[in-house]
MIMIMI-534934 format. One record per residue: residue in three letters; residue number from 1; x, y, z of N, C-alpha, C in turn. Coordinates in nm, 4 decimals, decimal comma. Layout:
<atoms>
ATOM  rest   nr      n.px      n.py      n.pz     ca.px     ca.py     ca.pz      c.px      c.py      c.pz
ATOM   ALA  NUM         X         Y         Z         X         Y         Z         X         Y         Z
...
</atoms>
This chain:
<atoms>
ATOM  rest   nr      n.px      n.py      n.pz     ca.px     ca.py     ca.pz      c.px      c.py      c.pz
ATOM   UNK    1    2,6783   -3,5756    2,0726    2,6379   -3,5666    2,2082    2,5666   -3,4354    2,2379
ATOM   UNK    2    2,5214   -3,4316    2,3210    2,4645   -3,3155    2,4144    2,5163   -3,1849    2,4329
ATOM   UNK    3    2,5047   -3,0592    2,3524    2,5909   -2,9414    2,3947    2,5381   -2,9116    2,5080
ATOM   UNK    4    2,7246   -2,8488    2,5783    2,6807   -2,8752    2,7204    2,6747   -2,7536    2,7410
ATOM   UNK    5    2,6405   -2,6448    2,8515    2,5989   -2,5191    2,8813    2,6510   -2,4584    2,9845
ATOM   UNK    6    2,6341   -2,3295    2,9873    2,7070   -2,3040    3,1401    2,5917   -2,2239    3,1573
ATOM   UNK    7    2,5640   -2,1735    3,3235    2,4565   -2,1139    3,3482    2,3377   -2,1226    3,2753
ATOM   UNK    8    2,3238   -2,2272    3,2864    2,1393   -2,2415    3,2239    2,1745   -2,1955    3,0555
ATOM   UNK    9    2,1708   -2,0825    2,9931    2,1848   -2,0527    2,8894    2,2992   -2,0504    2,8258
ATOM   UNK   10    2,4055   -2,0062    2,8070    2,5470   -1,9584    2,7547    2,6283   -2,0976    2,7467
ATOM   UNK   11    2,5735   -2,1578    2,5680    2,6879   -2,2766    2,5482    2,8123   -2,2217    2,5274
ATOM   UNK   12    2,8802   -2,2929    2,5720    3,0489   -2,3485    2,5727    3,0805   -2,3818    2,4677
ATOM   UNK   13    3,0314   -2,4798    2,3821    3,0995   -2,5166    2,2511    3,1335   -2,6896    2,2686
ATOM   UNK   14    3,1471   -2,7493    2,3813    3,1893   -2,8638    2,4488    3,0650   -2,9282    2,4377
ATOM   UNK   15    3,0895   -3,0776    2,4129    3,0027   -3,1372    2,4143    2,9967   -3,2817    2,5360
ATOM   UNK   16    2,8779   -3,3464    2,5379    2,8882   -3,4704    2,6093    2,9235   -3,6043    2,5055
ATOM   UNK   17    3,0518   -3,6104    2,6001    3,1031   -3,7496    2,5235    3,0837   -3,8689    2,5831
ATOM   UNK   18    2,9597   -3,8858    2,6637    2,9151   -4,0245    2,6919    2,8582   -4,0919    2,6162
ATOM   UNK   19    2,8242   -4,2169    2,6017    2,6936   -4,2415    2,4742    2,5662   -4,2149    2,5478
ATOM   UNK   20    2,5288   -4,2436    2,4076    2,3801   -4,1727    2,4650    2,3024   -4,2544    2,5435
ATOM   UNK   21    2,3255   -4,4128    2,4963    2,2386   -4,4845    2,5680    2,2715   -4,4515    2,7140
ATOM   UNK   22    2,3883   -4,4475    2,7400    2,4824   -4,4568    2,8791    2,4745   -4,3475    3,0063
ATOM   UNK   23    2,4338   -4,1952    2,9434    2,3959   -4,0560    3,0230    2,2843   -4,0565    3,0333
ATOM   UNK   24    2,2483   -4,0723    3,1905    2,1346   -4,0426    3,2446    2,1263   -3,8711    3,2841
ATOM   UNK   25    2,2456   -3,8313    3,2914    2,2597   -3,6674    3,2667    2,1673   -3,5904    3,1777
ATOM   UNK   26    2,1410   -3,6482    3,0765    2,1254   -3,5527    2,8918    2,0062   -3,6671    2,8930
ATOM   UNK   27    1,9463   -3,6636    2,9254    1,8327   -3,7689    2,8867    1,7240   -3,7096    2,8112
ATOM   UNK   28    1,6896   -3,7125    2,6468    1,5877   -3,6664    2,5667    1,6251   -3,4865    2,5532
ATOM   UNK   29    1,7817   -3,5120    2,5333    1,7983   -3,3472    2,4859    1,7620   -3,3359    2,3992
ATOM   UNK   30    1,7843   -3,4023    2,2812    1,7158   -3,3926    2,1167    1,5856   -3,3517    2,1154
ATOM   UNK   31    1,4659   -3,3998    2,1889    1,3725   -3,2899    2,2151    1,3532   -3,2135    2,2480
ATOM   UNK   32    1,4731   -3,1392    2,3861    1,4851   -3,0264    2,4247    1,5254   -2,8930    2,2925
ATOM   UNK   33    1,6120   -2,9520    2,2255    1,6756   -2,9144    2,1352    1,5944   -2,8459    1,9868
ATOM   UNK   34    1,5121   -2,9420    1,9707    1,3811   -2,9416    1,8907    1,2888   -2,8344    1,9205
ATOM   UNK   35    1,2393   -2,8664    2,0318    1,1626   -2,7562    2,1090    1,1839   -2,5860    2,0931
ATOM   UNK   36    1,3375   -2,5869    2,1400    1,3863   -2,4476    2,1037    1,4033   -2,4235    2,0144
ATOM   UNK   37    1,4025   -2,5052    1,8693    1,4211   -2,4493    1,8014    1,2908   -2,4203    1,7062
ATOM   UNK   38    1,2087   -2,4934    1,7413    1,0718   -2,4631    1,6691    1,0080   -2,3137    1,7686
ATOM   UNK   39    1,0287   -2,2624    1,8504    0,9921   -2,2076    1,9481    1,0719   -2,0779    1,8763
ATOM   UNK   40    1,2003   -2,0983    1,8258    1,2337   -1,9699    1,7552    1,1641   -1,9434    1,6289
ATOM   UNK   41    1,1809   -2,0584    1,5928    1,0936   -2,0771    1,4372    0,9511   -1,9634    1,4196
ATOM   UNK   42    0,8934   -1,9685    1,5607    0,7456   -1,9218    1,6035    0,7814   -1,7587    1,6259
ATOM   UNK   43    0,8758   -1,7667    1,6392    0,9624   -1,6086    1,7169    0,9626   -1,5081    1,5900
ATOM   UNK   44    1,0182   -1,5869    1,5287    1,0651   -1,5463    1,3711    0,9716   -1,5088    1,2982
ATOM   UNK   45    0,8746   -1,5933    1,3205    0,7301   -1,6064    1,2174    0,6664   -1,5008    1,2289
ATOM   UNK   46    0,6206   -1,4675    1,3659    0,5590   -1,3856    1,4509    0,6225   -1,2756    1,4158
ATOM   UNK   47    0,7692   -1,2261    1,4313    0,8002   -1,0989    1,3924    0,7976   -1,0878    1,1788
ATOM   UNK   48    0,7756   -1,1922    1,1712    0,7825   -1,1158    1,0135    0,6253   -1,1259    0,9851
ATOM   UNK   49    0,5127   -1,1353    1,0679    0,4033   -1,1311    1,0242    0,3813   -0,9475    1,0638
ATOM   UNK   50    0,4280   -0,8984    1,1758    0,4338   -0,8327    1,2306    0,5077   -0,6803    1,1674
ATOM   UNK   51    0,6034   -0,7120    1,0797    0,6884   -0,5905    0,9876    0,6100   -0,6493    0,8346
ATOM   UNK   52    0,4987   -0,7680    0,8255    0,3909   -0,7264    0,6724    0,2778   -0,6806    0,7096
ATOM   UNK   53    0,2419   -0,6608    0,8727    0,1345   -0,5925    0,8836    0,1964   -0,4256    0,8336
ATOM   UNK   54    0,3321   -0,4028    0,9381    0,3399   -0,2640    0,9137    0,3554   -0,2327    0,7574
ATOM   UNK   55    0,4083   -0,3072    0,6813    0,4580   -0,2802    0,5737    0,3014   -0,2129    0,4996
ATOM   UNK   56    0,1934   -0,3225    0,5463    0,0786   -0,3177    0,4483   -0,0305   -0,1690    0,5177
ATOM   UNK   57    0,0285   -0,1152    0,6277   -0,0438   -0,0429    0,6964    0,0747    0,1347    0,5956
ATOM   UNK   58    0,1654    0,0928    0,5667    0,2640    0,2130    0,4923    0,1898    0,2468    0,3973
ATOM   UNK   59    0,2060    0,1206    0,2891    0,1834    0,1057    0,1617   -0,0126    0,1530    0,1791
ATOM   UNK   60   -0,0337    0,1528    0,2607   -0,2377    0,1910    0,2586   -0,2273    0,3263    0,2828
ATOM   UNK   61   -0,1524    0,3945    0,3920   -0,1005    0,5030    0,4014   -0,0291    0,6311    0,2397
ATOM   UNK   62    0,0377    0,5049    0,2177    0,0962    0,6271    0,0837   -0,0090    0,6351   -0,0328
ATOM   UNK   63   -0,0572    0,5291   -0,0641   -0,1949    0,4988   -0,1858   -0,3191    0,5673   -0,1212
ATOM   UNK   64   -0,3318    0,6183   -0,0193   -0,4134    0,7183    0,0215   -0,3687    0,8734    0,0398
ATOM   UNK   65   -0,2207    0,9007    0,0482   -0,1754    0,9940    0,0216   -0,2242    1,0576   -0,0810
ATOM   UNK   66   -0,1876    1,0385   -0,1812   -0,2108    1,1023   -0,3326   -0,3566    1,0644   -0,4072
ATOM   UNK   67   -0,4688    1,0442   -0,3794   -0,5613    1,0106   -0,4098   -0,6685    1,1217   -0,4441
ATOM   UNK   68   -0,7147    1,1231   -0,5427   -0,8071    1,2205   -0,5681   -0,8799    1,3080   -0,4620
ATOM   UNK   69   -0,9813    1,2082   -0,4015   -1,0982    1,2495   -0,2904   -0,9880    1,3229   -0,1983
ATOM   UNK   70   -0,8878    1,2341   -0,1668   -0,8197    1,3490   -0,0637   -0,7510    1,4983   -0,0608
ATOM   UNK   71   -0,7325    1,5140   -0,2398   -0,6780    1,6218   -0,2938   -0,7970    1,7400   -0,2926
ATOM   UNK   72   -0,9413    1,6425   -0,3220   -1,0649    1,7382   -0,3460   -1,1171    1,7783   -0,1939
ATOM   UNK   73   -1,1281    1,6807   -0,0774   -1,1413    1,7309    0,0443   -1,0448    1,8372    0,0966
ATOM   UNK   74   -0,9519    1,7879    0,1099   -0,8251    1,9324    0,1151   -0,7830    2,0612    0,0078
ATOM   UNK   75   -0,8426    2,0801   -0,0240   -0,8585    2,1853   -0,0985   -0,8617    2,2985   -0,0373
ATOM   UNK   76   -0,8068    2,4311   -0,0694   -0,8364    2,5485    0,0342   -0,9121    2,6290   -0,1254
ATOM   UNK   77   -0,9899    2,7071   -0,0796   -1,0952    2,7713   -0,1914   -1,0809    2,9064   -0,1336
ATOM   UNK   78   -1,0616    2,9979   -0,2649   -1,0580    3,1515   -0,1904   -1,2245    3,1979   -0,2324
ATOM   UNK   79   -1,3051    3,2341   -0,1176   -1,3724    3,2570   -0,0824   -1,3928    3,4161   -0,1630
ATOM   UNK   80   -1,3174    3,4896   -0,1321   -1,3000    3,6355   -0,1403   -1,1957    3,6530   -0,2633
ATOM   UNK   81   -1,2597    3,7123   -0,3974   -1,1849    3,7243   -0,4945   -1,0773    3,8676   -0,4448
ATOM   UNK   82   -1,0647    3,9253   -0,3520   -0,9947    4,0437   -0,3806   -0,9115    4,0016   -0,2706
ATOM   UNK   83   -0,8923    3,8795   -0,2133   -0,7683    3,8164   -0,1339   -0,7081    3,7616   -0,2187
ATOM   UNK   84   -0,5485    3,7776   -0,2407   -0,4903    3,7011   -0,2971   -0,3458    3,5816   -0,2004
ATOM   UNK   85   -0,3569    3,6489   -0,1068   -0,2884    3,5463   -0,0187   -0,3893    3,4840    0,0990
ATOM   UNK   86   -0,3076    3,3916    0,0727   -0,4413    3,2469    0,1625   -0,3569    3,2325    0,2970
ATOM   UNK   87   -0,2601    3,2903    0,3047   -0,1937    3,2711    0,4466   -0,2951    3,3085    0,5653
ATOM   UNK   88   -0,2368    3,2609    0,6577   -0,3267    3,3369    0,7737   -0,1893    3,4816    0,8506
ATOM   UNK   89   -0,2910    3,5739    0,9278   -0,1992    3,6533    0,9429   -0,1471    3,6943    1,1046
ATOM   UNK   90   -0,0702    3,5555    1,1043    0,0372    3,5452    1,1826    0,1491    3,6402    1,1767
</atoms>
């Protein structure tokens, strides 16, 4: 039968023990039922497309970390052979 609900959302655990042909109450819950649950299905989907974007936005992040060109652009070059500290003087 029909799980029955309290306040719109929050099942009980209780069900409808009429038949089905017989409750004009519960009429086409099985599609209601369906509905929500493909509707989470979409919920679900959506958030795990959502943590392989981030995942793939990390993983582009760290493989650009350590990469040559970025080691050769960042480079600090001493300019002045008779400096030997590159600090600034803070």
């Amino acid at each position: 039968g029909c799980p029955l609900v309290r306040d719109v959302f929050e099942l009980t655990g209780d069900f409808c023990r009429v038949p089905k042909r017989k409750c004009h109450r519960h009429y086409c819950w099985e599609k209601l039922r369906r509905a929500e649950v493909d509707l989470e299905r979409v919920r679900v989907w959506y958030k795990l497309d959502e943590l392989f974007e981030q995942e793939r936005n990390v993983r582009a992040a760290m493989t650009n970390r350590a990469g040559l060109l970025a080691l050769m652009l960042h480079q600090t070059i001493q300019h002045d052979p008779l400096t030997t500290d590159l600090r600034s003087a803070r």
